[in-house]
C-alpha angles and dihedrals in degrees: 000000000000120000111252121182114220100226103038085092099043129086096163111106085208093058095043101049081058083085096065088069095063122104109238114071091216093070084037093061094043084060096054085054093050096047094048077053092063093060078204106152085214080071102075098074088059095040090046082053084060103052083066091055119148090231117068090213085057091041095040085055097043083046084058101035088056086065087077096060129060131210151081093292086042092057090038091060090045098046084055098052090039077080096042111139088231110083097208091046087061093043094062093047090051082054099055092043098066085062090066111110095167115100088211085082102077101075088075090040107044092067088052096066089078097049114141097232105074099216083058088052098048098039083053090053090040088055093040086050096073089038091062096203120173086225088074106063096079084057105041091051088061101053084063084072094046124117099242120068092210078061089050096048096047089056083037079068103033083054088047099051095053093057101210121161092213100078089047080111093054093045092049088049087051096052090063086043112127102248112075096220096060102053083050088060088049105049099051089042091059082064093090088070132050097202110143099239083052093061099037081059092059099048100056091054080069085082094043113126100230107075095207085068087047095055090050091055100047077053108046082048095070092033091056089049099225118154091188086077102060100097090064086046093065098046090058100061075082100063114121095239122068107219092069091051091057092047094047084046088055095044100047078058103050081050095048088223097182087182087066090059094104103050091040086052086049088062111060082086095075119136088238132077090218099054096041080048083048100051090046097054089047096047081050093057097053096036096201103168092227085068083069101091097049097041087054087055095063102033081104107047130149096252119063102217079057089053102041099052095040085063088047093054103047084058092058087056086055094050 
């Protein structure tokens, strides 16, 4: 007897969701799949059925499959099994929530910024973060003040995506917080303002000790645009980990910094391709003519992206 699947031949999310009434959780299951196939919106009240499941394989799958659909009842599901006692089960909600792109979404999520189990509370920030809506500030400014740093990070970028300047206070007090990560967070979230105590923020956390913070500054510099931070920048093409050198490199150029000339000439000397290919993007952006010379020194580099860019920009400097 050939093997037929019941819903291959069904559209019909009616006739679909029948299966969620069947007693074994495999064909249970199969019918989640099939509905999330649909992209019926019509889908997502079966789909939100089985997200209660009795069985954490069928839930785990509805949680996952709800990360196709958008809406109030879809953040409402999710925001249920978002609590579910099974872990993977949550994961897989806090998945699905950072899909949701309706604002509509946030009245689920906003109580559950103050859930008492901390994954809960993160994974709701995490979700509010992408719907940028003014409501979650309150409760993102107080996550900055909760026990868990993955609490704090995630308010660190629900403060950072709604860009007011308001919380500029609550974001500088975040960038000296104890948990490295968070103050990465911080600090590249203070890039959207050019207040000066914004940037002066930054620039301190070029002398953080974590050099994942420092890269994220020498970043968020050039991304905030401000020429007053050069002269940091340039100090830190001296910091012992290269990451950082290449950022402050990029951002000397975005700035067109034509004082740093002579320490990004310098180097296009680095040991590595990437940083000499870096200074000489960044002495083409600024196309300062006493680049020249040392542009002309590594126009024919080892390495061809060296090369190449080095010839690029030498042209700029024509130009």
């Amino acid at each position: 007897m050939p093997f037929t699947d019941p819903f291959e031949d069904f559209g019909d999310v009616a006739e679909i969701a029948r299966g969620l009434d069947d007693a074994d959780p495999a064909v249970r299951r199969v019918a989640v799949l099939a509905l999330a196939e649909t992209a019926d919106p019509e889908a997502v009240p079966p789909l939100a059925r089985a997200a209660a499941d009795s069985d954490p394989d069928v839930r785990r799958q509805a949680a996952l499959s709800l990360g196709g659909f958008d809406g109030p009842d879809t953040a409402a599901a999710l925001a249920a099994a978002l609590i579910d006692p099974d872990r993977t089960v949550a994961a897989a909600a806090a998945e699905s929530l950072t899909e949701l792109k309706d604002v509509r979404a946030g009245a689920p999520l906003l109580p559950l910024a103050g859930h008492a189990d901390a994954f809960v509370r993160a994974a709701a920030l995490r979700a509010l973060r992408g719907l940028r809506l003014p409501e979650a500030l309150g409760p993102a400014v107080a996550a900055l003040g909760d026990p868990e740093p993955a609490v704090r990070a995630q308010g660190v970028g629900v403060i950072a995506y709604l860009k007011r300047e308001e919380a500029l206070p609550s974001l500088i007090a975040a960038t000296r917080d104890a948990d490295a990560e968070v103050r990465r967070a911080a600090v590249g979230g203070l890039a959207f303002s050019r207040h000066n105590s914004a940037v002066e923020a930054i620039a301190g956390a070029l002398r953080d000790p974590e050099w994942s913070v420092r890269e994220t500054a020498a970043e968020a510099l050039g991304r905030v645009g401000a020429s007053e931070s050069a002269e940091v920048l340039i100090a830190a093409l001296g910091d012992p980990t290269w990451q950082v050198r290449q950022k402050a490199l990029r951002s000397l150029g975005r700035l067109k910094a034509r004082r740093a000339v002579p320490t990004v000439v310098a180097a296009l000397s680095e040991d590595m391709a990437s940083l000499r290919k870096e200074a000489a993007a960044a002495l083409g952006e600024i196309a300062d003519p006493a680049a020249r010379a040392g542009l002309e020194g590594v126009a024919n580099d080892p390495d061809p992206d060296v090369r190449k860019t080095a010839r690029w920009a030498l042209a700029r400097l024509a130009a």
